[in-house]
N, C-alpha and C positions, 0 to 999 in steps of 0.2 A: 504494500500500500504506500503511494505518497501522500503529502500532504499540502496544502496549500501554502500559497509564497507569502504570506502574511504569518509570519510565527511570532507568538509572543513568548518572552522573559520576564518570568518572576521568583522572585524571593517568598520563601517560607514564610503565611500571617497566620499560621497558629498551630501550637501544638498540639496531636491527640492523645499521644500515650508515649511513654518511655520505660525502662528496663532500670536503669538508677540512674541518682544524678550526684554529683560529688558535694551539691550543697542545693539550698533552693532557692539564693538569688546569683551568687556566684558560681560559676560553674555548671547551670541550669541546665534543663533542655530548654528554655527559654532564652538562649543568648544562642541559638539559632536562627531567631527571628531577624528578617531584614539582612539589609547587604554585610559582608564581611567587618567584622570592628578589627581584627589581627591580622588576617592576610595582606600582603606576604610573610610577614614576621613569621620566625620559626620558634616556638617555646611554650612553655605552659602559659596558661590565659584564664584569669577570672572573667573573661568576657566571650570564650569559648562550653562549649560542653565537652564535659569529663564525667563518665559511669563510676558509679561509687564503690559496683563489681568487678573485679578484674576477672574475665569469664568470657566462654564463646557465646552468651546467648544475650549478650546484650542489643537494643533495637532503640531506634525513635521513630515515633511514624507521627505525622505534620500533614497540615493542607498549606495549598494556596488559595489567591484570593477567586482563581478564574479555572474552571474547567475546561482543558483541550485535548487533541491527541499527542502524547507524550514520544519527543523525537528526541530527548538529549536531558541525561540529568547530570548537574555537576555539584560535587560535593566539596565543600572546602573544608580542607585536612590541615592543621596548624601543628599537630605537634604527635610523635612517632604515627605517623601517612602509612595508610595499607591495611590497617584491618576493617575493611568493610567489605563481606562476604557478598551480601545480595541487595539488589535495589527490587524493589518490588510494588506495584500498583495498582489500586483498587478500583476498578472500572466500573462504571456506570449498572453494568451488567451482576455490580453484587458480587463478584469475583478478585482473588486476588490474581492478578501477573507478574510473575518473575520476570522482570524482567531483564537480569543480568544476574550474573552468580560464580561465584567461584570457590573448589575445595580449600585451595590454598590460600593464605592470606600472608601479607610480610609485615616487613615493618622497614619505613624511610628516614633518614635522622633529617627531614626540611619538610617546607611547608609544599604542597602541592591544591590543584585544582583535579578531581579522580572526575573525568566525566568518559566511561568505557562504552562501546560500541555493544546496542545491545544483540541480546543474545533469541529474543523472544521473536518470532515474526507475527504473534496474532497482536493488533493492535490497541492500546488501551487511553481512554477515553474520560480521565480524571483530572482532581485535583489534591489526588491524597496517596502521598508517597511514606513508603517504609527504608529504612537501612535497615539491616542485619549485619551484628558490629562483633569481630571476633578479637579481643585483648590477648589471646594465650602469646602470641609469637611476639608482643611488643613485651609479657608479662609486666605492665602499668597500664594506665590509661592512656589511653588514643584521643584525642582532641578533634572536636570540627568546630569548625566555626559559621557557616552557613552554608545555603544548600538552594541552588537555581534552577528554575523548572523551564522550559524549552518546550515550545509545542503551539500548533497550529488546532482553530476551532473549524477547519474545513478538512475534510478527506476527501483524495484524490484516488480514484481509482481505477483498473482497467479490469474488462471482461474475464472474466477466471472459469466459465462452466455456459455451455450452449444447452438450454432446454430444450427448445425448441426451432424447427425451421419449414418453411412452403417446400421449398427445394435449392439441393446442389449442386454445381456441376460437375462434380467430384465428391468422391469420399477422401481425398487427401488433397488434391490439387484444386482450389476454387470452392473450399467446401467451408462449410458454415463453422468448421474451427478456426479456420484462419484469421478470423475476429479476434480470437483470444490474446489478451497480454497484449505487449504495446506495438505500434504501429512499423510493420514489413516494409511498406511501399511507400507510405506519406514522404514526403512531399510530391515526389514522382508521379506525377498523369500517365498511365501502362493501363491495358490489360497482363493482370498480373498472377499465376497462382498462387500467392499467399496472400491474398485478400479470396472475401465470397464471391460468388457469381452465381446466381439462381438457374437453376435448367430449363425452368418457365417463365417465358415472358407474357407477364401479365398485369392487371392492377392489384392483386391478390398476395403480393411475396409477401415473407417476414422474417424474422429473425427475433426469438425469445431468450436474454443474454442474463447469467445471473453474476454478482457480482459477492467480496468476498464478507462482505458487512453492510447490514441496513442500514440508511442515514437518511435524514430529513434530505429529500432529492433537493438541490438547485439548481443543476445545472446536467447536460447529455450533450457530450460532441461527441458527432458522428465524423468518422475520416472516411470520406468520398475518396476513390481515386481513381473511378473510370468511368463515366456519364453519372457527373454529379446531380442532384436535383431530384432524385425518385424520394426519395423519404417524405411521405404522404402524414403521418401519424406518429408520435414518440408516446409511450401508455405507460404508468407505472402498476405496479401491483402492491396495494398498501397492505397492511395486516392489522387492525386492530379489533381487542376484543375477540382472538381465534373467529374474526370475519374478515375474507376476503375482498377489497374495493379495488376494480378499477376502474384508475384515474387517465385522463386523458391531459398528458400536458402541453398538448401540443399538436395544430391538426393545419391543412391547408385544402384548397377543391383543386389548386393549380401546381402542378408538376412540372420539371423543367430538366431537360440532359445541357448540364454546363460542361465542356469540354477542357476542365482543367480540375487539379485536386482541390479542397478543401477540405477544411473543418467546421462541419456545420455546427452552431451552437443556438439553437434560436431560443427567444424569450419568451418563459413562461407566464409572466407577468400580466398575460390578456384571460388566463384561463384558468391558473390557481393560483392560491397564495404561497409562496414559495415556504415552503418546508411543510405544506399539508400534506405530503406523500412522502409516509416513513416505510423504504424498500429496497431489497437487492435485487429486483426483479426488470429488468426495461423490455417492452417488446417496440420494435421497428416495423410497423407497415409501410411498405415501399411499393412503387407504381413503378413500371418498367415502360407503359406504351408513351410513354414522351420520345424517351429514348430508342424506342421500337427494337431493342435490345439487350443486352443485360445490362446492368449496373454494378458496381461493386465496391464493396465495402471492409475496410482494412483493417479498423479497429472500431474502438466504443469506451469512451471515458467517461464514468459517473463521478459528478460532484458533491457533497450532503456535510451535514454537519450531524452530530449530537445533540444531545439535551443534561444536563444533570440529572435527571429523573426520565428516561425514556420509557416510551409504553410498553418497548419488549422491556426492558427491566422488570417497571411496574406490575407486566406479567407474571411475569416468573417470580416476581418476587410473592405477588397474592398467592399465587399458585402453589410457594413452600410454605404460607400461611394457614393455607387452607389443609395443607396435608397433613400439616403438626396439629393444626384442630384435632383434626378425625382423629390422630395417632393419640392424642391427649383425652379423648370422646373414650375410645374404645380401652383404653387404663381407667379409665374412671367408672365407665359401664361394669368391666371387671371389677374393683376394688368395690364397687356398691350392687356387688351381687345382681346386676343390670334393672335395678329399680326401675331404671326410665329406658325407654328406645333410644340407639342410637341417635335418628333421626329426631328426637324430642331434645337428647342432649347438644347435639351439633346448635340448633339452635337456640338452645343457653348458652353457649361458647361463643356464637357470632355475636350478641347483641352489643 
């Protein structure tokens, strides 16, 4: 996944939990907060955090002020740099992500900035980071001093999975995988095999493309690169509520074969409100008779953002609500020798 070219940097505004702390105003987990007070300086720091544990299991886990997708976290180390085992993030989705880790840990005698190359490819979508802090190899405390978040509110994405398709003209060569991942042919005007090309020319084509994460849609460019202009229809497939909507973001009556490449990107903005369609789902209906011959299509790039509380979340999340009901219904029915119905209890439990 990429991410949009607008990426914000923040500092740590608040703590939520830590493992120990060497005092509670010197030495805090709260002299994390905000930009570095010691970096670069290398040495002990009343204005840094120190564990009051010398141990592998120590942690601080903190938010920031703004939720995004998380592309860079740097931790500022003032004094023995190196034992910081895991960075890890709590996604919108109620989940934690590792997302960086290591068995080994060392130790540095100077101050450094640790911002490592993560290790996670599923994407995470927060503002609430953890450290996992190992002291055994410095045997004293480790020192940070603050802790910078990186990360864009837009994801970028390209086609990863074809649902569906009208027709190919190929199963390898001209076929409706050749959409996948980023763009073969763009910039290049070709008939080309590694973009689609339909076997039927008609008003009828399509192309049903999934992508690797739901987001609030804003944005679909289509990479044309051989009689631009058939893309009739752009639909999303929203999900809420385990109900299926689809949405239409995007429609024309007039079709056109431009005879150079493009990337089509048109605006939503006549026909929904832009982030009413939360989806990995896009289909393409395409018109061929302008063109009086195939068209083709090279890639497909979805744009969307997050929410802090999205509706898949909020699903899943009622959804392990509702299960620990029941599981908590069905110990209770037992423990009172099932006095009441299941279904009597459940709804003492929901009220």
């Amino acid at each position: 996944m990429l991410y949009g070219k607008k990426e914000e940097e923040q500092w740590v505004s608040g703590v939520i939990g830590y493992s120990s702390q060497y005092g509670s105003d010197n030495f805090s987990a709260e002299a994390i907060l905000g930009v570095p007070d010691m970096y670069p300086t290398y040495g002990k720091a009343i204005a840094a955090w120190a564990p009051d544990v010398i141990d592998e299991n120590q942690f601080l886990e903190f938010q920031f002020a703004t939720p995004v997708y998380v592309t860079k976290v740097d931790v500022y180390e003032v004094y023995k740099a190196g034992g910081v085992k895991a960075i890890k993030c709590f996604d919108v989705s109620e989940a934690w992500i590792t997302l960086w880790s290591t068995k080994q840990v060392s130790v540095f005698e100077s101050a450094r900035i640790f911002s490592p190359s993560f290790t996670s490819e599923r994407p995470c979508f927060s503002n609430h980071i953890r450290l996992d802090i190992d002291c055994t190899v410095a045997n004293t405390w480790v020192q940070i001093d603050a802790v910078r978040l990186h990360g864009s509110k837009e994801a970028v994405q390209w086609a990863n999975a074809v649902i569906g398709y009208s027709s190919e003209y190929g199963s390898d060569k001209w076929s409706a995988k050749q959409t996948l991942g980023l763009p073969d042919v763009y910039p290049r005007y070709a008939d080309d095999k590694k973009a689609w090309a339909p076997d039927v020319i008609d008003a009828h084509q399509y192309l049903l493309l999934q992508f690797a994460t739901p987001v609030y849609v804003t944005q679909v460019d289509v990479y044309e690169t051989f009689n631009a202009g058939g893309v009739k229809e752009i639909v999303c497939y929203d999900y809420q509520e385990n109900v299926q909507r689809r949405i239409r973001l995007w429609s024309t009556d007039k079709v056109s074969a431009v005879k150079s490449a493009r990337v089509f990107s048109p605006s939503f903005e006549n026909n929904i409100d832009i982030g009413d369609c939360f989806s990995n789902e896009i289909l393409l209906i395409i018109d061929c008779t302008a063109a009086n011959t195939w068209v083709e299509i090279d890639a497909v790039r979805l744009k969307g953002y997050q929410k802090p509380w999205s509706r898949l979340a909020k699903r899943e999340h009622v959804n392990e609500v509702l299960e620990d009901e029941e599981d908590k219904a069905v110990t209770a029915v037992e423990s009172a020798a099932a006095k009441m119905s299941i279904k009597q209890l459940l709804a003492h439990v929901r009220k």
